[in-house]
C-alpha positions as semicolon CSV with decimal commas, in nm:
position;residue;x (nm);y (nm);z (nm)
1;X;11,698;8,965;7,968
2;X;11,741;8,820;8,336
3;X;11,760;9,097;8,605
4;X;12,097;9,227;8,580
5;X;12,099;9,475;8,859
6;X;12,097;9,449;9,255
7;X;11,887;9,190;9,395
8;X;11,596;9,314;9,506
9;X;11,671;9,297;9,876
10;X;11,945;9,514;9,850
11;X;11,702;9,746;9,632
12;X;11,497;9,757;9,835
13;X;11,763;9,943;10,141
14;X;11,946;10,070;9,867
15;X;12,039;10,439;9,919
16;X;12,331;10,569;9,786
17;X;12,516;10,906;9,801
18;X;12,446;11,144;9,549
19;X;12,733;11,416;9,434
20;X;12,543;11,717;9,433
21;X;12,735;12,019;9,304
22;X;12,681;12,289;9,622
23;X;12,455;12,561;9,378
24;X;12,194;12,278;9,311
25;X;11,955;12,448;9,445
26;X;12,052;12,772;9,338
27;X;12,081;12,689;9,006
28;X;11,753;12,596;8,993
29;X;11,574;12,911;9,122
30;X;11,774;13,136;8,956
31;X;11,678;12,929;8,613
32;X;11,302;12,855;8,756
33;X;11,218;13,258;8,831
34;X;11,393;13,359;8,511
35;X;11,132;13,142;8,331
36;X;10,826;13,264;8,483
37;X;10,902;13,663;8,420
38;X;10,643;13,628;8,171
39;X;10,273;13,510;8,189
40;X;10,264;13,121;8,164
41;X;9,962;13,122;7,855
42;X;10,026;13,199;7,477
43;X;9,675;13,052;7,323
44;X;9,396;12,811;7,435
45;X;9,194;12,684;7,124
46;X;8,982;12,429;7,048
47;X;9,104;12,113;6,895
48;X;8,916;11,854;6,704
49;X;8,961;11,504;6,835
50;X;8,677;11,300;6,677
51;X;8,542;11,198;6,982
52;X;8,213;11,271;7,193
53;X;8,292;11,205;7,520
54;X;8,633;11,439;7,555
55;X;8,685;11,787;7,480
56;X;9,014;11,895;7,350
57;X;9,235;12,214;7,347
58;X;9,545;12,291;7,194
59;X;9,758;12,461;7,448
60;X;10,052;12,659;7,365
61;X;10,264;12,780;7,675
62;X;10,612;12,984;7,797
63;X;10,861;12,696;7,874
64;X;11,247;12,783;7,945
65;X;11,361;13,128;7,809
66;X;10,982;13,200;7,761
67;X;10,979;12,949;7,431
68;X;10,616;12,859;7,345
69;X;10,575;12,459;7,406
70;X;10,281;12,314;7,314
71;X;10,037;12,083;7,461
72;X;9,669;11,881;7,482
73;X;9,466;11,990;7,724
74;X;9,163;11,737;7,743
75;X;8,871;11,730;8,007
76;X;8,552;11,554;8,001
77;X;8,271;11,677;7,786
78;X;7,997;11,811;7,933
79;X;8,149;11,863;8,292
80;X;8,155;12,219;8,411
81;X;8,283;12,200;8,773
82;X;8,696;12,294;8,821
83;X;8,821;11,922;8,800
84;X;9,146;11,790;8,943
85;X;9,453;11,780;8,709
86;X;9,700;11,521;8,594
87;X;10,006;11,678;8,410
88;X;10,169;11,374;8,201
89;X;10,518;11,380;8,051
90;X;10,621;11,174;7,738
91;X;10,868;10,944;7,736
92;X;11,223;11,001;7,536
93;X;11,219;11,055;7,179
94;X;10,794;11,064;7,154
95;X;10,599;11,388;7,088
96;X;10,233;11,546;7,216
97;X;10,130;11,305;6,947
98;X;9,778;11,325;6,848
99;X;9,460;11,462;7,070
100;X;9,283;11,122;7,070
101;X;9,618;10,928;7,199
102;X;9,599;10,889;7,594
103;X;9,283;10,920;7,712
104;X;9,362;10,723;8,072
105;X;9,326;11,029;8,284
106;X;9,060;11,180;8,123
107;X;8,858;10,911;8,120
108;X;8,933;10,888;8,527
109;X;8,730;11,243;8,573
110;X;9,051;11,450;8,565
111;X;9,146;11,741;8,331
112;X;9,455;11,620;8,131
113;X;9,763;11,825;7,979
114;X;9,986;11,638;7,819
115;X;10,316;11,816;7,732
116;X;10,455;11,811;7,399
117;X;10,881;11,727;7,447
118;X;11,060;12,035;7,313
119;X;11,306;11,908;7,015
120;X;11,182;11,570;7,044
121;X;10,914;11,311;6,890
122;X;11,087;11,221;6,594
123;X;11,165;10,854;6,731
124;X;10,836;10,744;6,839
125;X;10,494;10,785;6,824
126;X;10,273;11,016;6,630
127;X;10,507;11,352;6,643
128;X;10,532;11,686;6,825
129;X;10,524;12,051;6,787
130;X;10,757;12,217;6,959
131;X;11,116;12,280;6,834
132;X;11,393;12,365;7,043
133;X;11,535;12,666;6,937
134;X;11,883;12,640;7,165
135;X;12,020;12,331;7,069
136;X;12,324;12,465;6,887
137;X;12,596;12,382;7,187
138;X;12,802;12,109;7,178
139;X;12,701;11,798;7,186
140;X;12,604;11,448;7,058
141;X;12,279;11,423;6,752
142;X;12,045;11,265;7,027
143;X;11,856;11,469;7,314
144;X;12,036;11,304;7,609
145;X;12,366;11,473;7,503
146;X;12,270;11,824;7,380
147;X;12,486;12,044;7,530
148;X;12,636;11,841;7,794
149;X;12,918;12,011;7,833
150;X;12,793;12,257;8,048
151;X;12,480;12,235;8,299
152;X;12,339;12,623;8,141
153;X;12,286;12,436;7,752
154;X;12,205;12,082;7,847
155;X;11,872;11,966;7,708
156;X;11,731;11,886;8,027
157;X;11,772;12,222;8,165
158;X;11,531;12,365;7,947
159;X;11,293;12,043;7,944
160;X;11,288;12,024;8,348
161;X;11,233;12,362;8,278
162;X;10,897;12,345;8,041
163;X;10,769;12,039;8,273
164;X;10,755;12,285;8,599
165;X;10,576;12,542;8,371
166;X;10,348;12,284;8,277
167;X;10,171;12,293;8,611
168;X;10,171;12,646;8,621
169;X;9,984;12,638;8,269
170;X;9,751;12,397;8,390
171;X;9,673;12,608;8,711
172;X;9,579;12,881;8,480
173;X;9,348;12,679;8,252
174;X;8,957;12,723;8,265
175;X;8,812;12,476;8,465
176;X;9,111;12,293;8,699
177;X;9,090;12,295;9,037
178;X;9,480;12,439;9,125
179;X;9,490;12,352;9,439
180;X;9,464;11,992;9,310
181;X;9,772;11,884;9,054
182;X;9,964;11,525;8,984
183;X;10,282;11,464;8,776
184;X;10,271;11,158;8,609
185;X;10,501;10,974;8,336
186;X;10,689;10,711;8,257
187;X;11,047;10,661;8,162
188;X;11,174;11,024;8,048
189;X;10,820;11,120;8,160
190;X;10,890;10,953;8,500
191;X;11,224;11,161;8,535
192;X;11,062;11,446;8,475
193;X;10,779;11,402;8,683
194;X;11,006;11,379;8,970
195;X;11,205;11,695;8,896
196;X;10,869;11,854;8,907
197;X;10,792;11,703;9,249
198;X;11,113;11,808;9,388
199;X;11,031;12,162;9,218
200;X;10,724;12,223;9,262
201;X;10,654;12,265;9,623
202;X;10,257;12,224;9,676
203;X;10,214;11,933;9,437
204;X;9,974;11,707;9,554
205;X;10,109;11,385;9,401
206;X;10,354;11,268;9,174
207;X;10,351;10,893;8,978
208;X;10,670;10,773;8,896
209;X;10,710;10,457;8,690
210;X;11,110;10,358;8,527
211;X;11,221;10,691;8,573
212;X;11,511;10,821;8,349
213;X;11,798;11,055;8,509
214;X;11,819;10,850;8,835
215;X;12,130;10,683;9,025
216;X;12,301;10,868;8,614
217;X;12,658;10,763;8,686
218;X;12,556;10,355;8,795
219;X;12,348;10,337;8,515
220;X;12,615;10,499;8,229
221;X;12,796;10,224;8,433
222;X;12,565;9,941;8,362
223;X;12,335;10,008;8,017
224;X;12,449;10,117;7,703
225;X;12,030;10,099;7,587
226;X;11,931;10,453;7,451
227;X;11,915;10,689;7,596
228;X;12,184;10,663;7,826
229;X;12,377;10,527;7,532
230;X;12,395;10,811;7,341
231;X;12,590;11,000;7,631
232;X;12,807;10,684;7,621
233;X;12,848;10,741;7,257
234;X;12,927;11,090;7,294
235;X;13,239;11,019;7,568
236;X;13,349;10,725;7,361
237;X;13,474;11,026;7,145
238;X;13,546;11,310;7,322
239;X;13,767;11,099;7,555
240;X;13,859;11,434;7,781
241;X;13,500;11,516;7,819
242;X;13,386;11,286;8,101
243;X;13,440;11,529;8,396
244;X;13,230;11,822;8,202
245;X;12,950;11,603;8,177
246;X;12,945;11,412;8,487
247;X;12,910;11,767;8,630
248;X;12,649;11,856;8,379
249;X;12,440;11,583;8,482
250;X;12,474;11,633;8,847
251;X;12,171;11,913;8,795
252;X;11,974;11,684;8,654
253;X;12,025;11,369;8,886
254;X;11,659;11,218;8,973
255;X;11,765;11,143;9,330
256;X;11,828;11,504;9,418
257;X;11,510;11,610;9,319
258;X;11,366;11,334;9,501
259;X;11,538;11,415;9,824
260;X;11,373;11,770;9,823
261;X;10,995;11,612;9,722
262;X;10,736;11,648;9,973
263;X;10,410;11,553;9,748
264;X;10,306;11,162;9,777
265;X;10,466;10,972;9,521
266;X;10,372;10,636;9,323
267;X;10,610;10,429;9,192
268;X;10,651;10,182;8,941
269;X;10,943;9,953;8,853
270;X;11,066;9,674;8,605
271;X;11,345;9,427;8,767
272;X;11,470;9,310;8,413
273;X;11,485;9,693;8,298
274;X;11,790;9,775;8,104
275;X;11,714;10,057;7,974
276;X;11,642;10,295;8,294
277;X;11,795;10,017;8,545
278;X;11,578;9,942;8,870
279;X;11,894;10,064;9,118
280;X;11,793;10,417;8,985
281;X;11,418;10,422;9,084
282;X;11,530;10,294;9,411
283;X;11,759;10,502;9,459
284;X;11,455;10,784;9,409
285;X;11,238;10,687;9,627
286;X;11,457;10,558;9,924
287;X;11,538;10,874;9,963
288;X;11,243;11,083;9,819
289;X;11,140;11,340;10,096
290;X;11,437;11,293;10,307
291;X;11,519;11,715;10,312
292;X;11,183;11,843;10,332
293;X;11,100;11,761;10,768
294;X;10,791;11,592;10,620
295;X;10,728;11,219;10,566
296;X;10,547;11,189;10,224
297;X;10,323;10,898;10,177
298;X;10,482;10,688;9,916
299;X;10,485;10,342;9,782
300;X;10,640;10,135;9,517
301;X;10,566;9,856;9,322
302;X;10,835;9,637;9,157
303;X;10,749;9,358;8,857
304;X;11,040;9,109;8,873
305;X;11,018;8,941;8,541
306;X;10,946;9,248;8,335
307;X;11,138;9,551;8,147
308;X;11,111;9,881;8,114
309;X;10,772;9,824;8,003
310;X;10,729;9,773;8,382
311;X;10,374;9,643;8,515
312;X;10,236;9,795;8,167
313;X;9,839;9,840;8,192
314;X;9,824;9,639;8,559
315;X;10,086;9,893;8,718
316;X;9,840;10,181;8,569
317;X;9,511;10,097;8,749
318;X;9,727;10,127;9,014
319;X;9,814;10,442;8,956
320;X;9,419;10,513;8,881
321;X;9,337;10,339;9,251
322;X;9,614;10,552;9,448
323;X;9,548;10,867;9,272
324;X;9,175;10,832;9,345
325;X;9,249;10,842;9,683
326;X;9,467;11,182;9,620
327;X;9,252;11,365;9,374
328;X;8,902;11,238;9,417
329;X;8,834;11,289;9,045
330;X;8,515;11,453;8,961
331;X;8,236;11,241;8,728
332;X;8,266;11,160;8,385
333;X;8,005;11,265;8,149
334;X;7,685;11,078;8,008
335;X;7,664;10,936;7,666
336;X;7,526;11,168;7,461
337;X;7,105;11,049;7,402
């Protein structure tokens, strides 16, 4: 696929105006300190992940409405000190998978939650465990259009939701420096990890790479690639439906949260990407930090002649370089003998 979107000097200044409904904010404190009435940790056990150089746990914490998501929480064996944390988000459609999956951060010197997707990883991957009991409003079969109707049963309520609970789980985890905490993902992931920057506001860092939910209405506009295709789908039958969900999605526009992010943010981007298109990442972090009176350190790095798989295993040392720098991640153990 040949890039398809702005060219990349016009990217590169692009910053467009965002139609944020006036309670944006609102709505998201009043749903945010609903969610944490209760403590953040169910259970923290021990999970077997045939390996000697990582410890596991299987995590199980209060999301939206107080649900119990799950999660891996890995860290490296053998180190006792409180260790920096990287909270990663899975892309669309994938699950928590298994505990001996992504072993990236861990293997950096960083303790490592990785959140399961609540009603998800049935598309990709190796599965999840969390169901999503509240996905009964209208809406189309896929996650991207569950409940978008209205902005109070949308999906991504409730995920954005779990994902800023996921750093308060991690804070409260045995051995995790709290003071020190990065959002990282990719695609979905990516989306969500910048809802949690513009959320959460003492993150230290936040890596963004193809992020889903940004510049929503130009890229409904230009893709009809899952997932933003199945929210196509869904209007290309319920014809009178378009203003409902255009508000809808309005809460969950990437660029907003970006706009209120103060943490310093990494970015990644594919030029040829048709499935999150590269206008939307842009759009993110030309204007990420431009509400909070601070000037974040932030960078971005753009691969012209790839997809959403963006800069793939090159873009994430990186991400390992730039987050040393943040984190200073603590040793990684010895080899058993």
């Amino acid at each position: 696929m040949p890039a398809f979107d702005l060219p990349t000097r016009e990217l590169e200044r692009y910053r467009p105006e965002v139609q944020e409904p006036p309670d944006f904010d609102g709505f998201w404190r009043d749903t945010l300190k609903e969610a944490a009435q209760t403590d953040v940790l169910v259970s923290v056990r021990p999970a077997e992940n045939g390996l000697r150089l990582t410890r596991t746990w299987d995590v199980t914490f209060r999301g939206f409405a107080g649900d119990p998501v799950r999660a891996w929480y890995s860290r490296p064996a053998g180190v006792g000190e409180p260790l920096p944390a990287v909270v990663e988000y899975a892309g669309y459609g994938r699950g928590r998978g298994l505990p001996h999956e992504r072993l990236t951060w861990v293997n950096a010197g960083y303790a490592h939650l990785l959140m399961d997707n609540r009603g998800q990883g049935d598309q990709y991957g190796n599965g999840g465990a969390t169901p999503d009991p509240h996905a009964f409003a209208p809406g189309g079969p896929g996650p991207a259009a569950r409940g978008l109707l209205d902005p109070r049963d949308y999906h991504y309520r409730r995920l954005i939701t779990d994902a800023v609970r996921a750093v308060a789980a991690v804070r409260a985890l045995p051995g995790v420096d709290a003071s020190r905490v990065a959002a990282v993902g990719n695609s979905q992931g990516g989306g969500l990890a910048l809802a949690v920057a513009g959320l959460v506001p003492d993150l230290t860092a936040a890596l963004v790479t193809a992020p889903f939910l940004c510049g929503i209405r130009r890229a409904l506009d230009l893709t009809d690639a899952s997932p933003y295709g199945e929210i196509s789908a869904y209007l290309s039958v319920h014809r009178g439906a378009q203003e409902a969900a255009y508000r809808t999605l309005a809460y969950m526009e990437g660029v907003s949260f970006a706009r209120r992010a103060a943490a310093p943010a990494h970015f990644g981007v594919g030029l040829r990407d048709t499935v999150c298109p590269p206008s939307g990442a842009y759009a993110a972090f030309n204007r990420y930090g431009e509400l909070t009176g601070v000037d974040p350190r932030k960078e971005i790095h753009a691969y012209p002649y790839n997809g959403h798989e963006g800069g793939d295993a090159v873009q994430v040392r990186r991400q390992l370089d730039w987050l040393g720098e943040m984190l200073e991640p603590g040793p990684v153990s010895s080899p058993p003998g």
